[in-house]
N, C-alpha and C positions, 0 to 999 in steps of 0.2 A: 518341810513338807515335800512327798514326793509328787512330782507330776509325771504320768504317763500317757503315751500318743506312738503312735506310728512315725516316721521319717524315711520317708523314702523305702518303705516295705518293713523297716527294720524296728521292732518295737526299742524304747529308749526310754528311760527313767531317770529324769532330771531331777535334783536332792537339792540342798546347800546352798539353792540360787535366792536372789530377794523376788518377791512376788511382782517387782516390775520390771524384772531383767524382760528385755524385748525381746522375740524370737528372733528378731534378724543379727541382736547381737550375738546369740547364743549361736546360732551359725555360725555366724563368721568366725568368732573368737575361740570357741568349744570345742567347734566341729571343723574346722578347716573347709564349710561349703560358699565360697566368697563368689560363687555365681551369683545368689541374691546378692542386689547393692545396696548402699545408701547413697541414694541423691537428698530430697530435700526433706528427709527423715519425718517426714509431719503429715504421710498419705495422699501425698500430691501428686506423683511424677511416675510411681509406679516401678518404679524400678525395682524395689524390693519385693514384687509382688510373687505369692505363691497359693498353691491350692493343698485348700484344708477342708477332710471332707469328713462327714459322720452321716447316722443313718437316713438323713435327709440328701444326702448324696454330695456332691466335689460344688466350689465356689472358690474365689477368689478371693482374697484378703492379703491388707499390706502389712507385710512382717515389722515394718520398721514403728509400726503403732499394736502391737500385737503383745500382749503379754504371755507368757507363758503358762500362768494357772488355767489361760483361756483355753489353753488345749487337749485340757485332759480327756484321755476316752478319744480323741480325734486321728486322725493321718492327716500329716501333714508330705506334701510333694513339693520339693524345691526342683529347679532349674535339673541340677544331676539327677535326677530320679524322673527324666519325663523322657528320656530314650530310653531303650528297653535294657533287660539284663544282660543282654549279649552285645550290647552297643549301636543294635537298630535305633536308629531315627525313628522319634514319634512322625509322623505324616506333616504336620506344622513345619518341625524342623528342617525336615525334606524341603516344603515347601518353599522357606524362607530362604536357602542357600539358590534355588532354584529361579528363584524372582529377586534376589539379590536384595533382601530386607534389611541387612545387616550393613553396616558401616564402620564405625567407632566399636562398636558391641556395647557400648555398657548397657544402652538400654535395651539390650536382645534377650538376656534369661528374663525380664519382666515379660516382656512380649509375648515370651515364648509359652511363661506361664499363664497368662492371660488365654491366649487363642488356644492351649489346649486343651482347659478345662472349660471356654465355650464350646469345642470340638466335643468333647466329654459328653455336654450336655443338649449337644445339638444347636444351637444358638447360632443361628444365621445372620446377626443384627450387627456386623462385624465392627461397624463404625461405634456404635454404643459401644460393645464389648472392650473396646480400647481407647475408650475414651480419655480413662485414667490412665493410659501411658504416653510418655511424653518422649519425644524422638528429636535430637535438634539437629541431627545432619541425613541421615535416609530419607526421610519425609515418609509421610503413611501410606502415600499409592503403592510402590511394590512390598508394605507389610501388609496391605488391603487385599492385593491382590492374591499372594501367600496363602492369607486366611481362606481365600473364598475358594483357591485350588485345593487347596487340604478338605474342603467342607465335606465333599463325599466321600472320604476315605475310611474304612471303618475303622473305631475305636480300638485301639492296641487293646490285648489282652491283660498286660498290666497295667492299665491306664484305670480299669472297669474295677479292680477288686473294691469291697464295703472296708468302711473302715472300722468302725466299732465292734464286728462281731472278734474282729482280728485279735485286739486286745483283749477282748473277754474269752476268748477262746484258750490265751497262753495260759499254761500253768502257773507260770510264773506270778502272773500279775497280782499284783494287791492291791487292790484301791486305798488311799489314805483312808485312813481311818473309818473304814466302810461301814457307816451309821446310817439309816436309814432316812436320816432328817436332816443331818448336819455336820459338815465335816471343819474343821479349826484348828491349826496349829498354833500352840506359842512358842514365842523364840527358842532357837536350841542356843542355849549360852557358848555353849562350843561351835561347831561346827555351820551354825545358824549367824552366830554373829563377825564367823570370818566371811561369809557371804555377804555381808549387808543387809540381813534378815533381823531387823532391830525393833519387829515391833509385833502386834498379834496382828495375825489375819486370817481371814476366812472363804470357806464355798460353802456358804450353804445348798440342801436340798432339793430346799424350796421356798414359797413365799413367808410360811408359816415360820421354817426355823431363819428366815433372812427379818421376819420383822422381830421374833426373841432377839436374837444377835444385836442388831442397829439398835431398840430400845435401850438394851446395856450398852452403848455404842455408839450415842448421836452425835459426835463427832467426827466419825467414821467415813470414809473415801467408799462410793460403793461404783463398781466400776460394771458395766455393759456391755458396749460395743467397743469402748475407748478409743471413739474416733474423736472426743475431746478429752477426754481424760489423756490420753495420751501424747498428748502435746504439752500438760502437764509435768512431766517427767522428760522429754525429749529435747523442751525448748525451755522452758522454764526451771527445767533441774529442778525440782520439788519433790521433797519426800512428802510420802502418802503414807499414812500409819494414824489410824488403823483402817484395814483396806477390807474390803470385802467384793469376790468376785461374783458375778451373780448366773454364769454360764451354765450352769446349772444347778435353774430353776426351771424347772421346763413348765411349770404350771403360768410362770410369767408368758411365756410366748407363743398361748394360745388364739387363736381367733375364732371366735362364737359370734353366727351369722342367722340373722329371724331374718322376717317381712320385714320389719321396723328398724334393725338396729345391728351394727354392727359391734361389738365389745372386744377390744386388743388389748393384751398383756402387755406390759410394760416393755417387755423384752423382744417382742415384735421387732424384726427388721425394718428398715425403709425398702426392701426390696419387697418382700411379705407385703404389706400396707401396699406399697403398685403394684399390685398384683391383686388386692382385693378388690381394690376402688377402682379398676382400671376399665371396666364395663360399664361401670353406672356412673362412674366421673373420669371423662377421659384429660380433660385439662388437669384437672390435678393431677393424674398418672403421668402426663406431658410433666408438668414440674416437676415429679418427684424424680423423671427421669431425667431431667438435670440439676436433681439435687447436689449431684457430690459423682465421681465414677461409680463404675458396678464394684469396684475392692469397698469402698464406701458406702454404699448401700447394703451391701451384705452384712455390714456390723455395727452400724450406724443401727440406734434403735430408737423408735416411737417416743418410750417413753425418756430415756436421755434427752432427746430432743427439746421435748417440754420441761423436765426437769432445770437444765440448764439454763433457763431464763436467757434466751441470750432475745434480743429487739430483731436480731436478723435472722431467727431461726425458719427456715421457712414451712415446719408441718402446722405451726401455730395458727395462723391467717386461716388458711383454706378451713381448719377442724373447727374454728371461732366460726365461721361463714356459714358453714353448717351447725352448728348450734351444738358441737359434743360437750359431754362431761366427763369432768375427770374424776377418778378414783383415787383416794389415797390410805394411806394407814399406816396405824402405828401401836403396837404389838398388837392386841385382840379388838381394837376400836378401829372404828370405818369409817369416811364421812364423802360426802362427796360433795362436787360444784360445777357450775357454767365452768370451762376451761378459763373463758375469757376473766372470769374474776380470779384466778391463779396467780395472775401477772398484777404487780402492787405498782413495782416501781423499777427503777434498773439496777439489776443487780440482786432483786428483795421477792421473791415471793411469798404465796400466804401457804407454805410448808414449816411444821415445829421438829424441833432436832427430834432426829429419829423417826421421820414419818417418809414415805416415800412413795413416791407413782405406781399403785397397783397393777391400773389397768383406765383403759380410754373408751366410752361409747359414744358413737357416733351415729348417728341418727339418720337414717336413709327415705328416700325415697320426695329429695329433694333433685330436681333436673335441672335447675337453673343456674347453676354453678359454673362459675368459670374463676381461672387463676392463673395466673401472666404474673413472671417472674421478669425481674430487668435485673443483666448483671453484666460486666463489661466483655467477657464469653459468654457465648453459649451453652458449653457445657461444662460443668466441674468449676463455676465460681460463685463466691459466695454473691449474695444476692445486694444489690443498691437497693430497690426496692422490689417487696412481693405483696401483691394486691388480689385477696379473692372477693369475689362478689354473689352473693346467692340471692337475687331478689325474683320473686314470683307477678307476677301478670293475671289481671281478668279481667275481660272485658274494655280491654284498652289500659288499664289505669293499674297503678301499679299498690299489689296488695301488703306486699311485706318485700323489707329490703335488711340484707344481714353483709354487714361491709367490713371487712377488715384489713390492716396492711402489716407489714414486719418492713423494719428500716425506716418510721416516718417517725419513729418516740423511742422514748427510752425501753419500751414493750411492744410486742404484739397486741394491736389498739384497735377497734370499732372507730367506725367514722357515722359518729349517729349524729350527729348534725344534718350528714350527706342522707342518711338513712331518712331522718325528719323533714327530710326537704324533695324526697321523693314518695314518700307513701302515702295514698290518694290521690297524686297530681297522674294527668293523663301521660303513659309513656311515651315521649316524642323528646326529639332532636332538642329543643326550648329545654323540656325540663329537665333532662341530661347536663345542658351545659350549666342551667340554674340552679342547681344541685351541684355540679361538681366546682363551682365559688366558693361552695361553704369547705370547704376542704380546710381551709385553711381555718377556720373556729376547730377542726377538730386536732389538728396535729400543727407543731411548730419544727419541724426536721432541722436535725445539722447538717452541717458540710462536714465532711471528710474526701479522704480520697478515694472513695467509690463515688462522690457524687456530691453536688455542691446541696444545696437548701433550696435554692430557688428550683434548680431542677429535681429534683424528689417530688415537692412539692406539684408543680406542671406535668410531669412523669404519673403521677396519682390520676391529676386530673383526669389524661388523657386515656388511661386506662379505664375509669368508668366513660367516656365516651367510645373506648372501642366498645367494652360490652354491650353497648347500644345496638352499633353497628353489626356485633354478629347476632345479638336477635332478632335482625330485619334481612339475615340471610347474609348480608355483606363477607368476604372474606378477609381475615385480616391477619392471620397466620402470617409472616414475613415468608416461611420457606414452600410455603402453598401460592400467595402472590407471587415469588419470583421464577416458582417454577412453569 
């Protein structure tokens, strides 16, 4: 199967590879561009980071988790291709020599990638913006500083070009098997299985030809953002066969917005999702902003998220808090449910081979929502515990309470003991603490090394006592009290 993208200005048509060859290896190996690196290959550290843009415009993503079917139709801009074609310095790079950002270098073409396609898209938020890059001898003030001397400088001229008209513009180009619905290679006995190409895979078009496909298929690898999938292959060395990429499906990664409700494609970003919710729920836009860095959120998707059954995932909580439902299906048949009944057991959800995450509605026009993540960083680590709480007030006394947590069970769990022990009791400091007792009828938590059991457990508590505290005005923000 061919895949075609941009690199660095240059169109490129990648043949004969396995559908999990990673971009950063195909750089470095292919291509001789070993400006991107690998540090800790698993979308942590950022070092491999580059920008891949299409007609939603330039983002960041880490190559080292990055598959190659993921790019087709895209540009992709490494490390070498962010100074110009005559060897001008992007304004960044200017910067960076300037304020002396640079040390060791390794981690400087991530950086560089990083701060130019916030520069790109105007993104003032310098400390988020690099959040996913990790420095262990410069330190971040003079790469902070860098970014924010470079902020005014305008956009190089080839920093600005679209990426996708570019490709469809070449004569050349041939889309694989340009089907209107459905594109699928099988192995080429030759030239396919010197690759490592040993098994059928797929892009479908859309949702329609992805749920034909998987029904034939239900044993099938169906990949998204591959910010767990690809750890898959990178750390656990696992073949995935049969795979199916779902980058385009563009019908997946819609968002459809009422008075009532909001409705996401499976294929939704976590970046897209903070960015909906970010007006009408700002704590959960707060979490989502330290869900993972911004390379992470950009290919991190909705429905991966929920799909993966993981206990610590953390869009589960907050969507359970507000009461969404999930969409599923499998080939012409639909069905839906509460999220929160998704989740069986660890490891087990209530999904039959061949059925998969459509799409997520979520229910608006609840205000009481709050969501306080505990993780031993602040930002970019996975979560000990994540607790949202949506409960409503009248009249003193509390009318409904919707309570959930990630990290306290084998699933993303309700705490409806806590729930039944607050709903009609008058809101006050007594029945906060009297209510948050029962905590422990609802969940039994492990220790591990994010966090022992007893504190999980105390951690929970204390958290439905903060939400107390900020409905009586209190502040309890840690970076709002210490400033």
């Amino acid at each position: 199967m061919e895949t075609t993208f941009l690199l660095n200005g240059e169109t490129v048509r990648v043949a004969d590879e396995a559908p999990t060859r990673t971009l950063l290896d195909w750089l470095r190996e292919r291509r001789g561009l070993t400006g991107t690196k690998e540090g800790c290959n698993e979308g942590d550290c950022g070092a491999c980071t580059v920008i891949v843009s299409d007609a939603d415009g330039p983002r960041t993503l880490n190559a080292c988790i990055l598959f190659l079917p993921q790019l087709q139709g895209k540009a992709v801009h490494t490390v070498e291709g962010i100074s110009g074609p005559d060897g001008s310095l992007h304004p960044v790079q200017a910067a960076m020599v300037a304020h002396h950002g640079s040390q060791c270098g390794f981690c400087t073409p991530g950086f560089i990638a990083a701060m130019a396609c916030a520069h790109t898209r105007g993104e003032t938020d310098h400390a988020d913006q690099l959040a996913g890059n990790l420095c262990r001898c410069t330190g971040y003030a003079p790469i902070l500083r860098a970014a924010e001397a470079a902020a005014e400088a305008p956009v190089p001229d080839w920093m600005a070009e679209p990426a996708l008209p570019h490709v469809r513009e070449d004569k050349n180009f041939k889309a694989v098997r340009e089907d209107t619905s459905f594109n699928a290679v099988r192995e080429d006995t030759t030239a396919g299985a010197e690759a490592g190409v040993d098994a059928l895979w797929a892009q479908p078009r859309s949702s329609d030809a992805l749920a034909a496909w998987y029904a034939e298929h239900p044993d099938a690898t169906l990949v998204a953002g591959a910010t767990d999938v690809g750890l898959w292959v990178t750390k656990q060395l696992r073949e995935l066969a049969p795979i199916a990429f779902l980058n385009r499906c563009d019908d997946l990664k819609t968002i459809e917005t009422t008075d009532t409700h909001w409705r996401l494609g499976a294929m939704v970003t976590i970046s897209a999702l903070l960015e909906t919710v970010r007006a009408e729920h700002p704590s959960f836009a707060e979490m989502l902003r330290r869900y993972g860095s911004v390379q992470v959120r950009n290919a991190a998707t909705l429905g991966g998220n929920i799909a993966n059954g993981s206990p610590i995932g953390d869009s589960p909580p907050p969507l359970i808090a507000l009461g969404a439902i999930l969409h599923l299906r499998k080939g012409d048949g639909r069905r839906e449910m509460p999220l929160e009944d998704f989740f069986l057991a660890y490891g087990k959800q209530d999904r039959a081979p061949g059925e998969f995450v459509e799409a997520i509605t979520i229910p608006r026009g609840h205000d009481g929502l709050r969501v306080y993540k505990l993780s031993k960083r602040m930002d970019q680590d996975i979560s000990a515990v994540c607790g949202a709480f949506n409960i409503t007030l009248a009249e003193g006394r509390v009318t409904g309470a919707r309570i959930a947590f990630g990290g306290m069970a084998g699933t993303p769990h309700r705490a409806k003991a806590v729930e039944t022990a607050l709903i009609s009791a008058p809101w006050s400091l007594e029945t906060v603490t009297a209510a948050a007792e029962r905590m422990g009828d609802d969940y039994a938590p492990m220790s591990d090394m994010r966090a022992s059991a007893a504190y999980r457990l105390r951690t929970a508590q204390n958290m439905l006592v903060r939400y107390f505290h900020e409905t009586e005005g209190t502040r309890t923000d840690l970076r709002e009290v210490a400033s």
